[in-house]
N, C-alpha and C positions, 0 to 999 in steps of 0.2 A: 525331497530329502537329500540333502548334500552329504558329505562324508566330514563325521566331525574335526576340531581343528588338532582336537590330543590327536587323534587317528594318522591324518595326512603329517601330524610332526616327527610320529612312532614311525612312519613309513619312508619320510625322509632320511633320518635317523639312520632305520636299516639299510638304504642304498648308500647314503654317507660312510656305516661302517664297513661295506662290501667292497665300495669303491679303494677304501685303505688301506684295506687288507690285500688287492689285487698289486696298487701301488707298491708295496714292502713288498709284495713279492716281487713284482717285475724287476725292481729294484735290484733286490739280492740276485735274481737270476741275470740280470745283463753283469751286473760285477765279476762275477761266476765264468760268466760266459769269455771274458776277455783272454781268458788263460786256456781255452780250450783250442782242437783242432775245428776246421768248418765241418765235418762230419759230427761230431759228437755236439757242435752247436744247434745244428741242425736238431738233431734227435734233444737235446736242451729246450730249443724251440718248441717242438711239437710236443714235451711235458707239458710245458710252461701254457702252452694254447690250453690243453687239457685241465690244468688246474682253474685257470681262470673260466673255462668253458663253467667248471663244476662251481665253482664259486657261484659265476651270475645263475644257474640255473639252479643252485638251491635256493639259494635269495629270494630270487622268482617266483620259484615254485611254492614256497614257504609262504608270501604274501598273496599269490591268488588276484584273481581280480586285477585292475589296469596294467599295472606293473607286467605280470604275467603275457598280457597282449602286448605287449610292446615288444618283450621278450618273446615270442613267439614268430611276429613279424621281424623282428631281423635274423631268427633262425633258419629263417627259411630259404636267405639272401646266400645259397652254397656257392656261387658262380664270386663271391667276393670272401666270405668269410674262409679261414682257416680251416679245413676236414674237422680236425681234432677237436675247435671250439664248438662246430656246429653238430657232431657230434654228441656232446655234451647237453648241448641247448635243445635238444631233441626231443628230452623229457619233457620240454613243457607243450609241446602238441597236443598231448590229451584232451580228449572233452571235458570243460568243468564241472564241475556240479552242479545241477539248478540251483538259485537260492529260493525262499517261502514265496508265496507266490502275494503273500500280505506286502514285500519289499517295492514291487510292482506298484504297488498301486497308486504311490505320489503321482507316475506318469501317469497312469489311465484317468487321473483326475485332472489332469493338467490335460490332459487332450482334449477331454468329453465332458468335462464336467457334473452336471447332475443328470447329463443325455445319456449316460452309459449304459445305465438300464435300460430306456429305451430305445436304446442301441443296437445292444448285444444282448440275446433271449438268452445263452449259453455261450460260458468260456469254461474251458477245462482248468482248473488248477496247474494240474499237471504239466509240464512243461514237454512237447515234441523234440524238442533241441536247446541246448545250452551253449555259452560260451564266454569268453574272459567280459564279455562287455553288454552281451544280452542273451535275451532269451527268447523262444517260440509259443507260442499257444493255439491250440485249434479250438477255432469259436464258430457260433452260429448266428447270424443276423436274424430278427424277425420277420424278415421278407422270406426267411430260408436259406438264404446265401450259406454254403458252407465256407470259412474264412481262416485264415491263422492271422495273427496279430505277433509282432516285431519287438518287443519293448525293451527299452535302452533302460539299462544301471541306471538307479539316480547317482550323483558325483561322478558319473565314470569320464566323463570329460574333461572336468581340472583334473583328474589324477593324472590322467594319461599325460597330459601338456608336461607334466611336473617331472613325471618320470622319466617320459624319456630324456630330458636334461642330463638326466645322472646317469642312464645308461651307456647316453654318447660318451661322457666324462669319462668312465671307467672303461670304456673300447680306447678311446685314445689314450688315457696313461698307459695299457698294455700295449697299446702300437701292435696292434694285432692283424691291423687292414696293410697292404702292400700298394698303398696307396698315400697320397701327399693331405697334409690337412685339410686343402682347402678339399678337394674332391671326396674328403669325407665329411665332409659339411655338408657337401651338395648332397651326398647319398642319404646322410641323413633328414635332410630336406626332402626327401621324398617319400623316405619312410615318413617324415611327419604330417606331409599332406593326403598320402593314402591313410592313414590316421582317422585325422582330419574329416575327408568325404567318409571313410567307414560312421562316424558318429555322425553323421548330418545325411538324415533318413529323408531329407524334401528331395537331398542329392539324387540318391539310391532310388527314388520314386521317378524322377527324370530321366534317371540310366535305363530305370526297366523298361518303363515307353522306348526309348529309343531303339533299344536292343531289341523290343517287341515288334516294332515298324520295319528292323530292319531282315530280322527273320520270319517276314508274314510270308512271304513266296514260297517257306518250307513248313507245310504244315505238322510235318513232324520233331519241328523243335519247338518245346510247351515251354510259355516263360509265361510265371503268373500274374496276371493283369491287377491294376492298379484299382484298391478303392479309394480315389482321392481324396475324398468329401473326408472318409476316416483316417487321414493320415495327418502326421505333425512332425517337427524337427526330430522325434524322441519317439515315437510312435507308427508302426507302418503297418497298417492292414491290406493282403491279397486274399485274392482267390485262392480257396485251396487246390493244389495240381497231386493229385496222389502219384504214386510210382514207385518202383522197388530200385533202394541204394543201390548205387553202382559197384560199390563194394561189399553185396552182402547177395548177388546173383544164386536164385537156386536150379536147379536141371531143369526145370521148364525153359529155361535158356542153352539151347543147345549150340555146337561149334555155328552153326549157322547163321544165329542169331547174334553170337557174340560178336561173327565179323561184320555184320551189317550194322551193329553198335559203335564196333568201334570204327568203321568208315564212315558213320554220321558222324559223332562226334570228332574227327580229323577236319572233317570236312568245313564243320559247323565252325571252330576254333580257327582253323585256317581262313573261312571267309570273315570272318570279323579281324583278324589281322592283316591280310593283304589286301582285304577290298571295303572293310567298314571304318579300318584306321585306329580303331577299339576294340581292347577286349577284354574277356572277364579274365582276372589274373587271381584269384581262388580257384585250386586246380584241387582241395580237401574233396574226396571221392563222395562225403557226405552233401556237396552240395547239388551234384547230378543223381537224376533217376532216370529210369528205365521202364517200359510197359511192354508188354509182351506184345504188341502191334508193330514193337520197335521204334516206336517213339524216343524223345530225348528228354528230358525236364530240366531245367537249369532254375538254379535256388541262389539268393543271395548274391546281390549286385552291389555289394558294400565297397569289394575293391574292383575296380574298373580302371585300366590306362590308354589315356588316349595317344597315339604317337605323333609325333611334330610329322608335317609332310614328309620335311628331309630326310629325317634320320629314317620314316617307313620307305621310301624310296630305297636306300642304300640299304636295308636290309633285307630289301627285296630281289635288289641286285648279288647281294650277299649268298643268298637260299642260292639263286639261278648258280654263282661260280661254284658255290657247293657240289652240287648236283654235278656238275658239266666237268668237274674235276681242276678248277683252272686256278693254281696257286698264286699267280701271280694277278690275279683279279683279287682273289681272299686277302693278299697281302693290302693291298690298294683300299680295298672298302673298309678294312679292319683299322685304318689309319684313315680313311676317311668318318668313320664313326667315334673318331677316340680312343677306340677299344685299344690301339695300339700306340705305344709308348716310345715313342721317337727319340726320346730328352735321353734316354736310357739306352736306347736299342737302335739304330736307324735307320736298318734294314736285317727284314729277317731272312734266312736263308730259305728258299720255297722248298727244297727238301722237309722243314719242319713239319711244314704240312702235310705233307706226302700222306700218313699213317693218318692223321683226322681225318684227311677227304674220303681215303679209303672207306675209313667206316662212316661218313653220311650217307655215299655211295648204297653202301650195304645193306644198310638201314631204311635211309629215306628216299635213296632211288634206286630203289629193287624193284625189277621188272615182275621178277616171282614173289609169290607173297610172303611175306617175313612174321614167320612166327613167334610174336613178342613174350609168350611166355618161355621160351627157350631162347632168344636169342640177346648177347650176352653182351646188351649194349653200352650198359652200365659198367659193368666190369672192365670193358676194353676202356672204355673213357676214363676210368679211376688209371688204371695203367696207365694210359698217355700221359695224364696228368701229373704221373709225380715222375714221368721220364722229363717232364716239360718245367718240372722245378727249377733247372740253371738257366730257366729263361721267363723268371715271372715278373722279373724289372721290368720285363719286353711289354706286359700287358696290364691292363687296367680298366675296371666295371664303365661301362658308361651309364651314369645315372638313369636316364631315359627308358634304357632295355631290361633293367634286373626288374624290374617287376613282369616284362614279358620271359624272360628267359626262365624265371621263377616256375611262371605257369606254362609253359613247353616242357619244363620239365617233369612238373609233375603229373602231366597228361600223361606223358611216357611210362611214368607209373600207373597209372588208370588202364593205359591200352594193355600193359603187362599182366597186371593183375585180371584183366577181362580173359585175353588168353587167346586174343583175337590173331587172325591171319589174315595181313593186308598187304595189296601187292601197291605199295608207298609210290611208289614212282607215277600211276597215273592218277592216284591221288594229291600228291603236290604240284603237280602239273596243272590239275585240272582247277587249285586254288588259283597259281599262280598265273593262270591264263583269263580268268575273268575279270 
């Protein structure tokens, strides 16, 4: 069952009139703008983000479903988007609603055909987890197998291709990115192909084998095994791994436990980035659990980035000048990664740095263990941040890393919210030595 053609015209429609309305306004605001001082441009600017943030994200949010994902995935993109629009686009992170679970069923027919009864003894209606583009269900095989089953939106795949079209459209008439066309082309090229492997489950069924092979030396990281035999493009069945969210921890998890959580989980993320060359870049706290054994459970292998050798080499070298304090290695790799903008800037002064290295130092190579629910590492970095505004010509995303920087960063939130206390320094060390 596809999404009919009135539907996908009505939905056009809506991003066609979004995109027009963002246009007349950007419009009137750079006209606006020409007669102002660079202070009150500035703060002009950061409405104007704000307006169009609200715009795409009632749009969005209004239409539900593909659209919404799309919109979702690039809110995430903080290391590139504008504070103010992202922001804005925040609202649409929520979990969606289930749909009926009758909506389903064109896939489970397309999978299994008239096998599915003798299949599956028992599937729940009910939906375990929801989200802009599928859903979860806990099933039972006749052999006994406890199971959950994967199943993808029917339509959800031309919508997506169509929308995100219109989305870029309407990011570039705002010129919202501090970045040249073509390099938002690229970026969006890569939101399109995380996309892309998100809706193609034979993908996601490859990724999980791998990731499984390569965390078998740690029996405490649980990743759910493949039913192959029941899988299809649109359809994924595992093993069920029970566990308690990582964000919904109750006092059977005491300080002790939470820091042994959250030094696996560093650990675990760290060695799939510096020594697997992949790694999972959904850092949603809903997709890791927890067992009071102190186990890990990792869910949902939809978005997975592999890193080019080079660019994981220099970023590896990156972490090390970090650490070590050496600005003028930071400057070197951040121009050797792209991140730094030459054409603009052609050298930055290493005092710049001075204030960031400080706080990686503090942070991630602390001898003593750093208290992530108190220490206020976010905050200091918003501060640098808009100290470091008359020098953003100086910098620019590198396509490659925002989906990892995405998921480091919201780890950072995960460790916080756990409340853990890790002493960082022989934990990055000991990623980055093997």
């Amino acid at each position: 069952m596809t999404e009919p053609k009135d539907h996908s015209g009505k939905r056009f429609m809506k991003l066609a009139g979004m995109t027009a309305r963002i246009s007349k306004d950007v419009a009137r605001s750079r006209w606006q703008r020409l007669w102002k001082n660079e202070s009150t441009r500035s703060e002009q600017d950061a409405e104007l983000f704000k307006r169009v943030g609200s715009e795409i994200a009632k749009t969005l949010g209004d239409m539900k479903g593909a659209v919404m994902k799309v919109g979702q995935v690039v809110s995430q993109y903080r290391d590139v988007l504008p504070e103010e629009l992202v922001d804005a686009l925040s609202s649409l992170q929520k979990d969606s609603a289930p749909r009926p679970f009758s909506e389903l069923q064109p896939r489970l027919q397309a999978a299994f055909g008239d096998q599915l009864d003798s299949i599956f003894e028992f599937i729940d209606p009910d939906a375990i987890a929801s989200a802009s583009i599928a859903q979860v269900h806990r099933a039972r095989l006749h052999d006994g197998r406890e199971v959950i089953i994967k199943v993808q939106y029917p339509g959800i795949e031309d919508a997506i291709h169509s929308d995100i079209k219109q989305l870029r459209l309407a990011l570039k008439i705002a010129r919202v990115l501090p970045v040249s066309s073509a390099l938002l082309d690229q970026l969006f090229n890569e939101i399109s192909q995380s996309l892309a492997n998100e809706l193609d489950y034979d993908q996601e069924a490859a990724a999980i084998n791998a990731f499984r092979d390569f965390h078998a030396y740690d029996p405490q990281v649980v990743i759910p095994q493949v039913i192959s035999e029941l899988c299809s493009r649109h359809v994924l069945t595992l093993s069920y791994e029970h566990g308690d969210p990582l964000g919904e921890l109750d006092a059977r998890y005491d300080q002790a436990q939470r820091n042994a959580i959250g030094s696996l989980l560093f650990r675990t993320m760290g060695a799939q980035l510096y020594q697997f060359g992949q790694m999972h870049c959904d850092p949603h706290p809903g997709n890791f659990a927890v067992r009071p054994d102190g186990s890990l459970v990792i869910y949902d292998f939809g978005c997975i980035k592999r890193l080019p050798d080079g660019i994981a080499k220099i970023y590896r070298q990156l972490t090390q000048a970090a650490l070590t304090g050496d600005a003028s290695a930071v400057e070197s790799g951040l121009i050797r990664l792209g991140a730094r903008n030459t054409h603009n800037t052609v050298a930055m002064p290493l005092d710049f740095y001075r204030p960031w290295l400080r706080l990686a130092q503090e942070s991630l190579g602390a001898i003593e263990p750093v208290d992530f629910a108190t220490f206020p590492l976010a905050e200091r970095a918003i501060k640098l941040s808009r100290k470091a505004l008359p020098h953003w010509r100086a910098f620019q995303p590198v396509p490659d890393l925002v989906m990892i920087n995405r998921a480091l960063g919201g780890h950072y939130w995960n460790l916080r919210q756990l409340g853990c206390q890790l002493s960082t320094r022989e934990l990055i060390e000991q990623v980055l030595s093997n």
